[in-house]
N, C-alpha and C positions, 0 to 999 in steps of 0.2 A: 580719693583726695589724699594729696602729700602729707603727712602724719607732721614733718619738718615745717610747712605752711599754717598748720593748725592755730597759733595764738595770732597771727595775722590775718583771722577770716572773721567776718561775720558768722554770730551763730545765728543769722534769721537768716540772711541768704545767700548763706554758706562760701559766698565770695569773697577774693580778696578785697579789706575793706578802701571804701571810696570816703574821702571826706571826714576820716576817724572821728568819733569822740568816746569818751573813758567817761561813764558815769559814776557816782562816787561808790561803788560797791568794787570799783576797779576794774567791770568787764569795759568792754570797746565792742562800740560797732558800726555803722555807716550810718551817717549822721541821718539819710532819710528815709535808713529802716527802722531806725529807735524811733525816729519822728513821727513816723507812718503808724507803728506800735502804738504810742501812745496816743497819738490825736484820736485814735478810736478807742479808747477809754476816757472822752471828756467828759462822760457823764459823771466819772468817777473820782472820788477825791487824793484817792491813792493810786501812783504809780509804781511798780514792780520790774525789776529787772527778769527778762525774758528768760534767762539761762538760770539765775541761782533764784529767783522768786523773792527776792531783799526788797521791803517796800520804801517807798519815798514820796515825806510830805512835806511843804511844797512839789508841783513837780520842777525835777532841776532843771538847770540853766544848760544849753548844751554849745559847749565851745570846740569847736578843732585842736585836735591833738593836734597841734604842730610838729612835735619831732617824731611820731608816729607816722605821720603823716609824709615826711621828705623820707623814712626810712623805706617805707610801701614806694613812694616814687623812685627812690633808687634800685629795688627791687625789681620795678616794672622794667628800667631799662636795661637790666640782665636778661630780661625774658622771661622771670619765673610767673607761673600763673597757678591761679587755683582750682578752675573751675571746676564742678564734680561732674563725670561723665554723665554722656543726655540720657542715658537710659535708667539714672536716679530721678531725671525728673517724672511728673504725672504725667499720665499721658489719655486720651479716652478710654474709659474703664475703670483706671485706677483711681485710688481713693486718695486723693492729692493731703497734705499738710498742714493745718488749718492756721499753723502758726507763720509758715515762712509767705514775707511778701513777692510780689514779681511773679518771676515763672517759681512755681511751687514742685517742691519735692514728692516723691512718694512717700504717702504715709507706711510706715512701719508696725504702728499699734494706735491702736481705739482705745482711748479711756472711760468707761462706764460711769465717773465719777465728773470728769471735767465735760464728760460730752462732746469731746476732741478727738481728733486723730490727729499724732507726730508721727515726723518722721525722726531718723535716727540721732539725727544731732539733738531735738526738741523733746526729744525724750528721756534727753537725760535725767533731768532734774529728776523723774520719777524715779528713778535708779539711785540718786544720789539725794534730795530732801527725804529726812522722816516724815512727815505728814502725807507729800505723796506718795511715799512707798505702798501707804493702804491702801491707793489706789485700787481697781479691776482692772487690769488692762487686757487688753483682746486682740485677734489680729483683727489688723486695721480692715474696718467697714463704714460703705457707707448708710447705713440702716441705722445709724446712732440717734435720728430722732424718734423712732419709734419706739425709741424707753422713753419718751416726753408725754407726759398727759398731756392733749389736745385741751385740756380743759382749765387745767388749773397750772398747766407748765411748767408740772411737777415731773420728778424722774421715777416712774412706775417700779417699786418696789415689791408690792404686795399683790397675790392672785386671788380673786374673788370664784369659788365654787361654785358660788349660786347661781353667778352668772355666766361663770367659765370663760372671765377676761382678765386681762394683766388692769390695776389701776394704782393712783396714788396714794400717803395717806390722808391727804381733805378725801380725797373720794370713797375711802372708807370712815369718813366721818359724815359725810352727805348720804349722795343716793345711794350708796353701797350698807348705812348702817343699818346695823342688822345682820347680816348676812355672815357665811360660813367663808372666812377669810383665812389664808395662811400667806405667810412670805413666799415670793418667787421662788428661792432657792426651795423650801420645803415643797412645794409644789415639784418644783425642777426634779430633785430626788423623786417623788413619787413617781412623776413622769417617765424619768430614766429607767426607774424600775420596770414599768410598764414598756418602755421603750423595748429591752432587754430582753423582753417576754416575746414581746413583737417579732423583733431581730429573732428569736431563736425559731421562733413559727416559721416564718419567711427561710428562713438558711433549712430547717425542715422540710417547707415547698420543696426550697430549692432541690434540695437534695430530694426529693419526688421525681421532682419534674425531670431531675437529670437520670434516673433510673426510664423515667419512661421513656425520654430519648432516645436511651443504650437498650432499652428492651424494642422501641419501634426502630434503631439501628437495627437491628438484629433482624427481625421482624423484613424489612427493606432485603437484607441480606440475603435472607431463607427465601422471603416471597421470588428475588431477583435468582437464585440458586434452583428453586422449584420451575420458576416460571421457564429457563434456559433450559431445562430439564425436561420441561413438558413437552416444550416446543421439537426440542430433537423427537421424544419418545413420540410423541403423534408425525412427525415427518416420519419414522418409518414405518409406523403401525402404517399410515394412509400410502406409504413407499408399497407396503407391505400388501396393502387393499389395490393397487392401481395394479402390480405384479403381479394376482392373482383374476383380478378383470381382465385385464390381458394376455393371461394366462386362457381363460377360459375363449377371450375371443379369437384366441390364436386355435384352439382345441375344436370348437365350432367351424371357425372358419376349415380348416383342417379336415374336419369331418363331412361338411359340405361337399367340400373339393372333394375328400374318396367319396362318397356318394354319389357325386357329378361324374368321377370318370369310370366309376363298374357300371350305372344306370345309363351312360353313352358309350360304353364296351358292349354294356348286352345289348341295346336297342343297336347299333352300328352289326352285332354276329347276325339278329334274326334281318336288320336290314340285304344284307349282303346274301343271306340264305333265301329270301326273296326276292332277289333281284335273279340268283340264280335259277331261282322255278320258273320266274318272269320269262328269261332266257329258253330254260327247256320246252315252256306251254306257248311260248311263239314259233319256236323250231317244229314242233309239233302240231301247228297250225298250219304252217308254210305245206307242213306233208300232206296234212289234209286235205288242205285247197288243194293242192299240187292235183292228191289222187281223186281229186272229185271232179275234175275236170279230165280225165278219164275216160277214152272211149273203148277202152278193153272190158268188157263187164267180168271177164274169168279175171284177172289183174287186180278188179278193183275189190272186188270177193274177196278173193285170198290173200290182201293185205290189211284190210279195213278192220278185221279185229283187233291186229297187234297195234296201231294206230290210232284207233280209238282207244282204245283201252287206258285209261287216266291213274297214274299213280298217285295215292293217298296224301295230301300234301300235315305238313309237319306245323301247319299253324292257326290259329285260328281265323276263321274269318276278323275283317278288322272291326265288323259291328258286334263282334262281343270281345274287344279289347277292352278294360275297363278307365272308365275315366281318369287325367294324370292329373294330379295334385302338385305337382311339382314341390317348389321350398316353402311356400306361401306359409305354411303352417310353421317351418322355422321363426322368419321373421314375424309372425304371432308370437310365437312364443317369447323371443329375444326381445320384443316390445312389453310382452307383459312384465318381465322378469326387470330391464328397466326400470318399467312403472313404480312395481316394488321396489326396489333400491333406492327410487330417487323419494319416495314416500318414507323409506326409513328412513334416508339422511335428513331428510327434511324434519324427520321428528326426532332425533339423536341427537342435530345439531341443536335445536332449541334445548335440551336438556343439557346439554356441552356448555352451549352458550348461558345459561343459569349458573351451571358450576363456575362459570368463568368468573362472571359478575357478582357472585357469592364469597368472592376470595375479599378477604377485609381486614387488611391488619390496623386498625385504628383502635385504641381504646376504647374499653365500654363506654356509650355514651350515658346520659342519665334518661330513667324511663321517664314517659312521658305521665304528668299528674293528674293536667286537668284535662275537659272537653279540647277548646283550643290548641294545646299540644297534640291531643290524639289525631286531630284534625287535618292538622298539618302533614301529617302519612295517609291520608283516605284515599283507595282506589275504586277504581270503576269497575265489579265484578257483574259477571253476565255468566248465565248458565248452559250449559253443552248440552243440545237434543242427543245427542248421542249417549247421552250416560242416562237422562229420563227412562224410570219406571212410567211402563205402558198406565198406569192410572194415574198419572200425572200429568199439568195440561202447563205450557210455558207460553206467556203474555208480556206486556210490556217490555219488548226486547228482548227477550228471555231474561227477565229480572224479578219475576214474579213466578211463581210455581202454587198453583191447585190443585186439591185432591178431587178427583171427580168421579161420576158414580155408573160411567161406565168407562171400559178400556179406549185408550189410544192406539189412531191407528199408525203406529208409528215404524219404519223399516228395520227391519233386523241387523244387529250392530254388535261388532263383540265387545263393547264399553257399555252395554246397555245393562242396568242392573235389574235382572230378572223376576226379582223374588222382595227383597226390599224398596218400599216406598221412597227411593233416593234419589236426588242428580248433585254431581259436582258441576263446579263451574270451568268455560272454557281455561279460566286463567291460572298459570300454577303462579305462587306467591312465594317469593324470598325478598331478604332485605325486613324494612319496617315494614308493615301494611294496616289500613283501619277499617272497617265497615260495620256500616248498621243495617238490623233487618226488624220490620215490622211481621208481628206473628197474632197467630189464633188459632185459639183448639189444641190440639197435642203434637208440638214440632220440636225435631232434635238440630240445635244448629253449632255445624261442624267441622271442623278439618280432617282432611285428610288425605294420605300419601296416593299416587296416579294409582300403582298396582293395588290397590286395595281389589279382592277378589268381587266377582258380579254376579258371578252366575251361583243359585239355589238359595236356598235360606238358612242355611248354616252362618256362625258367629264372625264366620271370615269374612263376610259381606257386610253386618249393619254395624253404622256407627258409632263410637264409640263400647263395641262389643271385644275388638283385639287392637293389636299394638300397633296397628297402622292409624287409627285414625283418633280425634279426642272430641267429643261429644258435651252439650249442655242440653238439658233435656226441660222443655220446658210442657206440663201439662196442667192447667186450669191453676190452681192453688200450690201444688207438688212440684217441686226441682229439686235437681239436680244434676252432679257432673258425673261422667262416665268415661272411663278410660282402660282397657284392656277388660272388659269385664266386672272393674271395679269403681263403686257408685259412691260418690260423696254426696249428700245431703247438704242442700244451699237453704237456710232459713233467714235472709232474706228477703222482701218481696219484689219481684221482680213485673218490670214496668210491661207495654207490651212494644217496648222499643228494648231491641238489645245492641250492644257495640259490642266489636271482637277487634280486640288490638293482638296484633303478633308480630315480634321481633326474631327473624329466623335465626339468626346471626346469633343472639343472646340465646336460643331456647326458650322466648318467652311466649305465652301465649296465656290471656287474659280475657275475662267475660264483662261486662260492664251493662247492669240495667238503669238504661239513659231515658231522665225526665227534665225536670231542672231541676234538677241535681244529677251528679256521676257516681253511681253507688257502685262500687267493685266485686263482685257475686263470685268468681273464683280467680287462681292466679295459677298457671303450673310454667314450674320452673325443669327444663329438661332439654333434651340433645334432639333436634332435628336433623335426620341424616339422609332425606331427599325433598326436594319441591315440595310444598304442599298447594292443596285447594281448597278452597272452602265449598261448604257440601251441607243440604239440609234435606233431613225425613220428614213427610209429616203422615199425620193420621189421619182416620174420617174426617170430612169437611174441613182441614185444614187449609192456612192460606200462608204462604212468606213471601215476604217480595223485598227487594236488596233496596235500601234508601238513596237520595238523590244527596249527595254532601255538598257543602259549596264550602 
């Protein structure tokens, strides 16, 4: 608005005014904004001027400025105008003016005191009367009734502790008396305080949460720098494996072929050297015949010995040639050697592929507390005939394992442990995993690494005896844990339901004797640095068998 238009406008609706009149405090306004103003205070017995707040009783009489009035008309037909650009007025959203009539302004501030929002021109008087100065003024909202007690239609000054609400003071003279009250503002302070404490926790997160970003940055980085890395170094290592497969079929083939052509050079020399006997013992026929048909007897005399006479032939007959084998026995071989190869990749790549899926760069998670958490990791372990001690009998799937009282007849296996009472299971376990096993009698129930030794009864075979495997040993009343030869005493008591939680990732691995209740019997914290299995011994008559989870 023109600053030079200013004494010619309305201060309600900010226009050049229509219809003047000067009320006796000497402002001016449009005769049916003041109209409008006041007919909505009829309840009231005193009138106020809108701008400086001067009251008036009666209210006054309001007549047209007449020379006010031809001065705005002459004004008009110059052209000048007032009006305040539309992006002063309210618009949806904004918290309009509570004072100007017509299309209304945007409020500029909330009064806490009048329970109004002004806009700029409506605001002055708070700027410029003493009494309003004491005002609170706020930026403008529309939420100003909810300083209003609902109840008594009071302006809520006072916060009630007891019951941790803003109220008035009748309401702390009513249902509120009694009660541990202080002023909004001393609350407010308290609050802030607390507020301040909050904020610094949060800006701490924060500052957390942005270190773990920049360390799983990182993380992203390394994994994406390893992983390009991996990938080249196995492209040549397998570059490396297929050149040497080819290597060797080129070498065989190679060796075939000279074999094929000295073994069809020498069968081709004796072919030809019998072909040429063939030749001399038919020519030597022909003579025969010839002289047996012979009617000379002196003639046939005197040549028939050197004729007969056979010289020694240089080979054997062909029925003691000895049978030919030809390559047949190669391509055995080259089949079995295959066989091999493709039985180690086959078991390689499962171990490749664990390490793959083993890669984890995510933050620790949090361990798991109760049953239902453990639960939520439970797998389905099944036990390996092939690792089964011959006095062990495998049922239910192979989920169950007994000690029996005589031997199995079971095939010879080099996974087979010879000597200790043990089987692992088919499955190796990384990531989280959970499982329960019902027991009896004297059983050790256990993890442990594939190479754990099998064969004899030395300490490198039984569980929990060296550093490959970790052992809880449960027998009648007596437990304990067992690891590298060293035994911790669990006191305890343990149900005859055990859970085994292990986290490979963390190093954790954990015992739990499960009833209704979760009682935690030990906890080892430490580096797993290949696949594990889970694996159980037992003694005379004992029995385990892996639980069904749901």
């Amino acid at each position: 608005m023109s600053s030079s238009l200013d004494p010619f406008c309305c201060s309600i609706c900010l226009d050049l005014l229509k219809d003047p009149v000067t009320i006796p405090c000497g402002h001016s306004y449009c005769m049916s904004c003041i109209k409008d103003c006041w007919d909505g205070e009829e309840h009231k017995e005193i009138y106020s001027c809108p701008q400086c707040r001067r009251a008036f009783t009666p209210r006054p009489v309001l007549e047209k400025n007449t020379m006010l009035a031809e001065l705005l008309e002459e004004m008009k037909k110059m052209g000048l105008q007032a009006a305040p650009p539309d992006l002063c007025y309210a618009g949806p959203g904004d918290v309009a003016c509570d004072v100007c009539s017509g299309r209304k302004l945007k409020a500029l501030k909330s009064c806490l005191a009048c329970l109004a929002s002004y806009c700029e021109q409506h605001l002055q008087p708070h700027y410029d009367a003493a009494p309003l100065k004491k005002h609170k003024l706020v930026e403008a909202t529309v939420k100003l009734q909810e300083n209003i007690c609902s109840r008594h239609d009071e302006v809520m000054k006072i916060f009630c502790r007891t019951d941790q609400q803003c109220i008035c003071y009748l309401c702390s003279m009513d249902e509120h008396k009694g009660h541990d009250t202080v002023s909004a503002a001393a609350e407010r302070k308290k609050r802030q305080e607390e507020l301040g404490v909050s904020r610094q926790k949060i800006q701490q997160r924060i500052q957390d949460r942005e270190k773990d970003v920049k360390v799983l940055q990182q993380e992203v980085e390394a994994i994406s720098r390893s992983a390009d890395k991996a990938v080249e170094d196995s492209e040549k290592i397998f570059t490396q494996l297929i050149r040497l497969v080819d290597k060797r079929r080129s070498d065989v083939k190679q060796q075939i072929r000279s074999q094929q052509e000295e073994e069809v050079s020498r069968a081709e020399e004796v072919q030809e050297k019998l072909k040429q006997e063939i030749a001399e013992l038919r020519r030597k026929d022909a003579e025969l015949e010839q002289l047996s048909h012979t009617q000379d007897h002196i003639h046939f005399l005197q040549n028939y010995p050197s004729l007969s006479c056979l010289s020694e032939s240089t080979h054997s007959p062909s029925t003691n040639i000895r049978p030919l084998s030809y390559f047949e026995d190669v391509t055995a071989a080259v089949s079995e050697l295959r066989d091999k190869l493709q039985e180690l990749l086959s078991e390689e790549r499962s171990k490749i592929s664990l390490t793959v899926t083993g890669v984890d760069v995510l933050l620790p998670q949090p361990e798991p507390k109760t049953r239902a958490e453990l639960l939520q990791y439970s797998c389905h372990i099944t036990l390996d005939p092939n690792t089964a001690n011959t006095w062990l009998s495998l049922s239910e799937g192979n989920r169950k394992v007994t000690f029996m009282t005589h031997q199995q007849s079971y095939p010879s296996h080099p996974d087979r442990f010879t000597a200790w009472h043990q089987v692992l299971s088919r499955e190796s376990l990384t990531g989280r995993c959970y499982w329960e096993v019902k027991w009896k009698r004297r059983v050790y129930i256990a993890v442990s690494y594939q190479d754990i030794s099998r064969t004899g009864e030395g300490a490198e075979c039984g569980f929990g005896h060296n550093d490959k495997s970790w052992s809880l040993v449960c027998y009648d009343i007596n437990f304990y844990f067992r690891h590298n030869r060293i035994s911790t005493n669990i006191l305890l008591p343990v149900s005859s339901r055990v859970g085994v939680y292990l986290d490979h990732t963390a190093g954790i691995l954990s015992f739990y004797s499960v009833s209704e209740t979760m009682t935690l019997l030990h906890r080892v914290q430490t580096t797993f640095t290949q696949p594990l299995h889970a694996g159980v011994a037992l003694g005379s008559e004992a029995t385990v068998e892996f639980c069904e989870l749901k």
